[in-house]
N, C-alpha and C positions, 0 to 999 in steps of 0.2 A: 245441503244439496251442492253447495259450491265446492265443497270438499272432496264429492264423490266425484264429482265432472272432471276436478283434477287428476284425483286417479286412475280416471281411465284415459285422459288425454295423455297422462306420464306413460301409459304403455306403449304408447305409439309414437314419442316424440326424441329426435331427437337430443343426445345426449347437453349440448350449450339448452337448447331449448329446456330442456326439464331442469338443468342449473339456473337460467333464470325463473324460472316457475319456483323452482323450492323455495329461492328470495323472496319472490314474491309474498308466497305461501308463509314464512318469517314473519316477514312484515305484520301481514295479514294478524294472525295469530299476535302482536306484541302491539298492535296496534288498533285495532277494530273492534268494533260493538260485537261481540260472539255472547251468544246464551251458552249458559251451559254444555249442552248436547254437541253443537258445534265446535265449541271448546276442544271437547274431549275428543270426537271425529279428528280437528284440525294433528291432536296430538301422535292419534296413533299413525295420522298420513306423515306426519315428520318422524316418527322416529320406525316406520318403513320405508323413508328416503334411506335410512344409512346402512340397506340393502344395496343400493344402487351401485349398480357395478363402475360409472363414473366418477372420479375424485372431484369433478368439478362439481358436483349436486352436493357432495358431503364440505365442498369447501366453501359453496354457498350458505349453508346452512351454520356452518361456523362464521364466517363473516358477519351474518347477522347475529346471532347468536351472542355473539364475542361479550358484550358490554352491557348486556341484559341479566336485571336482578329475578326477571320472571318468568325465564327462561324454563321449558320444564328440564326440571333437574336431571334425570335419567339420559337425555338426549347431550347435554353439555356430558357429563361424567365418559358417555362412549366418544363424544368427541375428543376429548382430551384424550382419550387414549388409543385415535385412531393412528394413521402416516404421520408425520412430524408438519410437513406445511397442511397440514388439517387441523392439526390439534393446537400449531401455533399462534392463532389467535383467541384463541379460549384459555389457552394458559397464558398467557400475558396479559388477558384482561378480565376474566369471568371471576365475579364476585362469590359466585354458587361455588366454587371448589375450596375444599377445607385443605388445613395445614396440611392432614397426613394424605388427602387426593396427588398436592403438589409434590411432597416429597418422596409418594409410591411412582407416582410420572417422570418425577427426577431419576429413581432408583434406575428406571426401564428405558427412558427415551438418549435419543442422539445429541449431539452438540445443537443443532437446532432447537429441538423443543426444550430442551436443558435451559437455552439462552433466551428463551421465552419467560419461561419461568423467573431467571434472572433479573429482569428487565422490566416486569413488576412495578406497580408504582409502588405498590410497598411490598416489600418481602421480608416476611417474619423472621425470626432470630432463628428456629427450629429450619424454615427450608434454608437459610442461608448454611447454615451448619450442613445442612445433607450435601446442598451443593457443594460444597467447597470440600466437602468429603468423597464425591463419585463424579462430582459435575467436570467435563473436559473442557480443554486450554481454553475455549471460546466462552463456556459458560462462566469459568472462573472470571477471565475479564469484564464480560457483561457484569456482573454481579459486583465487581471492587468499584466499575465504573459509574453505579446507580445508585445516587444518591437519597433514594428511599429502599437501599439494602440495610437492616439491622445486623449487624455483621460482629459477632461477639471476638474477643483477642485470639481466642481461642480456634478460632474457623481461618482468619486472617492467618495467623501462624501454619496450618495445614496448609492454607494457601501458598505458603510462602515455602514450605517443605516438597509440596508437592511441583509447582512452578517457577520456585525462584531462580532459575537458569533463564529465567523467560522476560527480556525485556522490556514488554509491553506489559506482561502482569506485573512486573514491579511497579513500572510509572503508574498504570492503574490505581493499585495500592497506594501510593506515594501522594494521589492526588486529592486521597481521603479527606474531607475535613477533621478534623480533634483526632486524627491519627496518634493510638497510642504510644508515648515516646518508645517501649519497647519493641514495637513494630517498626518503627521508623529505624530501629539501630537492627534488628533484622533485615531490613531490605539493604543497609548497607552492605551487609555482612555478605549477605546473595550478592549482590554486584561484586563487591569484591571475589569472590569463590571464582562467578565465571568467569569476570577480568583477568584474573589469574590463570585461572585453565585455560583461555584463549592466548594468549598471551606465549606461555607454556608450549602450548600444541602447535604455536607460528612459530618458535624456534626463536621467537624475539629475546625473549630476556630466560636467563638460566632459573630453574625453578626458585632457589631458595631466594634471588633476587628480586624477581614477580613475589613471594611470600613479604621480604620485608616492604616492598612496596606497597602493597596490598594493606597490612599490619597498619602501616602510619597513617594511610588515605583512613583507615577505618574507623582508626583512635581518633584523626582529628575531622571527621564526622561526627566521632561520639561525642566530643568537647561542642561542638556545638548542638548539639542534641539533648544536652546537659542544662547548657544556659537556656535556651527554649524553656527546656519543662520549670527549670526553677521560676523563669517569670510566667507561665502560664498555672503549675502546678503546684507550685509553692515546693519546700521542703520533704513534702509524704511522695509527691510525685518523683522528686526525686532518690527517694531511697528506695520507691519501687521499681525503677529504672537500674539503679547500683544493684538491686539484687537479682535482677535479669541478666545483668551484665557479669557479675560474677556466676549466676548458672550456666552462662554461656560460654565459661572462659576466657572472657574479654577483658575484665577485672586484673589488666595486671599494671605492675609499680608504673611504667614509663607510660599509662595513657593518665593515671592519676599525678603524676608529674607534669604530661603536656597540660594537663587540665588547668595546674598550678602555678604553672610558666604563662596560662595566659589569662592570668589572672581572674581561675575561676575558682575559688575557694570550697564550694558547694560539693564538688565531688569528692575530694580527700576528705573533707565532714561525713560524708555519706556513708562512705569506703572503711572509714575507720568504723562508724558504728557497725558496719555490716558485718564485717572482720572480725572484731574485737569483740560483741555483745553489749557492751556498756552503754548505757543512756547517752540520749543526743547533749544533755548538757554537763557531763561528765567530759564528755569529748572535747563540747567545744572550750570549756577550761581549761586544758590541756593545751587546746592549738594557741590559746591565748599567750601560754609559758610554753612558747615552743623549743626553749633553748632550756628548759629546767630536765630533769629525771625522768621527771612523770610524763613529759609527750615522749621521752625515747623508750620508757616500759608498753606507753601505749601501741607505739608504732609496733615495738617488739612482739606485743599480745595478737597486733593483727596482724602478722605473720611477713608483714614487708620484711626487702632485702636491707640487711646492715648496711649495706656501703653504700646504702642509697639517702644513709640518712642524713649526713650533710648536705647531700646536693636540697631536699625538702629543705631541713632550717634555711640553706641561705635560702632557696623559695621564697617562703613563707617572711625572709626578712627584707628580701628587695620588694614583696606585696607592700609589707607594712610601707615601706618607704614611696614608695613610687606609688601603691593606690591602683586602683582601677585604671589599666589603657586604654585607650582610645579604639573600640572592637577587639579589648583584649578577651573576651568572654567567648570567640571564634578564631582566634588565633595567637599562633607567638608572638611575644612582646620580647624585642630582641634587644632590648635593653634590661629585662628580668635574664635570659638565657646567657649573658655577656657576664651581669652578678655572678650567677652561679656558678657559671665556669671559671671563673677567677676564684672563685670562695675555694672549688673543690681541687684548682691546681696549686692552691698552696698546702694542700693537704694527701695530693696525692706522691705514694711511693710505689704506686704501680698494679696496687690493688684495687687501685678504681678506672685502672685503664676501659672496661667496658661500659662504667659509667658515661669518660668522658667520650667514648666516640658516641655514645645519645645524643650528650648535650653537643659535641659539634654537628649534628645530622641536625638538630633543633636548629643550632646555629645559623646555618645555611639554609633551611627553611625562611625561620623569618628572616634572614634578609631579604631572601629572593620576594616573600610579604612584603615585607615594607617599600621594595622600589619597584612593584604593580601597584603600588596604593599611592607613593609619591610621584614618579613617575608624570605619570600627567598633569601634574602641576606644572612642572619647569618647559611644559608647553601650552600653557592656560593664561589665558588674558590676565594679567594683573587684576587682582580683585577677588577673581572666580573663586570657588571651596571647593573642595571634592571629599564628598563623605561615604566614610568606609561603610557599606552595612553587609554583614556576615550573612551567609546563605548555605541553605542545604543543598549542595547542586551534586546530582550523582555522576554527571559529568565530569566533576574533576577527578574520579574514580579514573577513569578509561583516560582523560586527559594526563593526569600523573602516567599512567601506563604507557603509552605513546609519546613521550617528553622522554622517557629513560632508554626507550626502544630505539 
């Protein structure tokens, strides 16, 4: 009886009034003693509410609606695919909608209901894939930003194809927990592209300039991207990082050299097996006798540049001596860089001239390193320490860019 009363009093009321009644009527229905028959009456009076020619009756009924397991199913399913501020509270919370409801909703709806979806306390591996495959700019960030998105490399990377010009979806990204190292040297990658083409298009720096700038900012993001995964990943994380890096074309001699320069050993280990084929303890034999035959066949099998290979031995022999620096695992150690270039100018007759301008570009790096890290000492209270800790910061992307500009 109470069912009927309302629908005759919905005919004559108005439009807020009958949005508050269908709430009502919600309620009612999710919450109250109904037998049977009233049950069923309450049913069919809600789901010829979403006749109602006002959005406000269909948006009340989703509000209530939204977070309920007992909902009748029929009436959520047209919600979700009605307007977008109607369907968005059913997609962001209604437990009734299956994977492929959400990712048929994704295929069809706007950046709003997209970002509903998104925004999910959980969102399965399947919609995060659809989204990140059709979902726009706003859903992709909703989705990198929520941290019950199951979010596979593979969707992240499309992400990163389809938005990486996009500031905000990078940091998004970026602020992922157990972000995969090869993602992480992707979003580098993106930063630098657009730095450069901004850069470029301001008339600041001459293209190939912006390129090698870009180049170095990127390798030494990957050197610390490097060190991370080896103490987070051990050694497997690391060669699956080396092999993203070589499918990417990033894999070349001077970022395994800066790697080496500051005293990170892990990558040329990597690089060689990746290169080369031969087992990881074949290699590291070899790096052990790095001054014998057999590290210069090896280098030679992995395809590095010849004249690159004294600047490595002396590397690899000022490591031995000097050991791990002090945050040499994120930067140049400019007393390995000083070695080297002494080793390789008694050796050069002009054939290593593009060697050496690496190592003085390295040169002038870490120094300019080393006196932002001392530096504040020689104005620090007697006593005081100042400890280096190495950091991923995509700022010094854009930072590097506007220092040369």
């Amino acid at each position: 009886m109470i069912v009927r009363n309302f629908m005759q009093w919905a005919r004559t009321a108005a439009a807020a009034q009958r949005a508050e009644g269908a709430g009502a009527l919600a309620r009612a229905y999710l919450y109250s003693q109904m037998d049977e028959r009233e049950r069923r009456d309450a049913e069919i009076a809600l789901m010829s509410l979403l006749d109602d020619p006002s959005p406000l009756v269909r948006r009340a009924l989703s509000d209530n609606f939204a977070s309920a397991a007992d909902a009748p199913r029929s009436l959520i399913s047209a919600l979700a695919s009605d307007q977008s501020d109607i369907a968005a509270p059913v997609l962001s919370r209604s437990p009734l909608l299956s994977d492929a409801e959400l990712i048929d909703c994704a295929a069809i709806g706007d950046a709003y209901a997209q970002s509903a979806i998104a925004l999910r306390a959980r969102v399965p591996m399947a919609v995060g894939a659809a989204l990140a495959e059709v979902g726009a700019r706003e859903a992709a960030i909703s989705l990198a930003v929520n941290p019950g998105a199951e979010l596979a490399e593979f969707s992240m990377r499309r992400m990163i194809e389809r938005f990486g010009d996009d500031g905000e979806m990078r940091e998004a990204l970026l602020a992922r927990p157990w972000l995969p190292a090869a993602i992480r040297s992707e979003l580098v990658a993106a930063t630098a592209a657009s730095l450069t083409a901004f850069v470029v298009d301001c008339a600041w720096l001459s293209p190939e300039r912006a390129e090698r700038l870009s180049r170095e900012a990127r390798d030494k993001a990957n050197v610390a991207i490097v060190a991370d995964t080896a103490l987070r990943d051990g050694r497997s994380g690391v060669r699956e990082l080396v092999a993203y890096l070589r499918e990417s074309g990033q894999l070349t001699p001077s970022l395994v050299l800066r790697a080496l320069l500051s005293g990170n050993r892990d990558l040329l280990e990597a690089a060689l097996v990746e290169l080369s084929g031969l087992r990881e303890d074949r290699v590291a034999g070899h790096l052990r006798e790095f001054r014998g035959a057999g590290f210069a066949a090896l280098y030679a099998k992995a395809g590095l540049p010849a004249k690159f290979l004294p600047a490595f031995r002396a590397a690899l022999e000022a490591q031995r001596e000097f050991g791990a620096m002090e945050g040499g695992e994120a930067r140049l150690s400019l007393v390995m860089v000083e070695r080297v270039l002494t080793a390789c100018e008694e050796l050069n007759g002009g054939e290593l001239d593009r060697l050496m301008a690496l190592l003085r570009r390295f040169e002038v790096e870490a120094a300019l390193e080393q006196a932002r890290a001392e530096a504040p000492l020689l104005s620090a209270p007697a006593g005081e320490e100042s400890v280096y800790a190495p950091v991923i910061d995509m700022d010094a992307l854009e930072a590097a860019m506007a220092e040369a500009a």
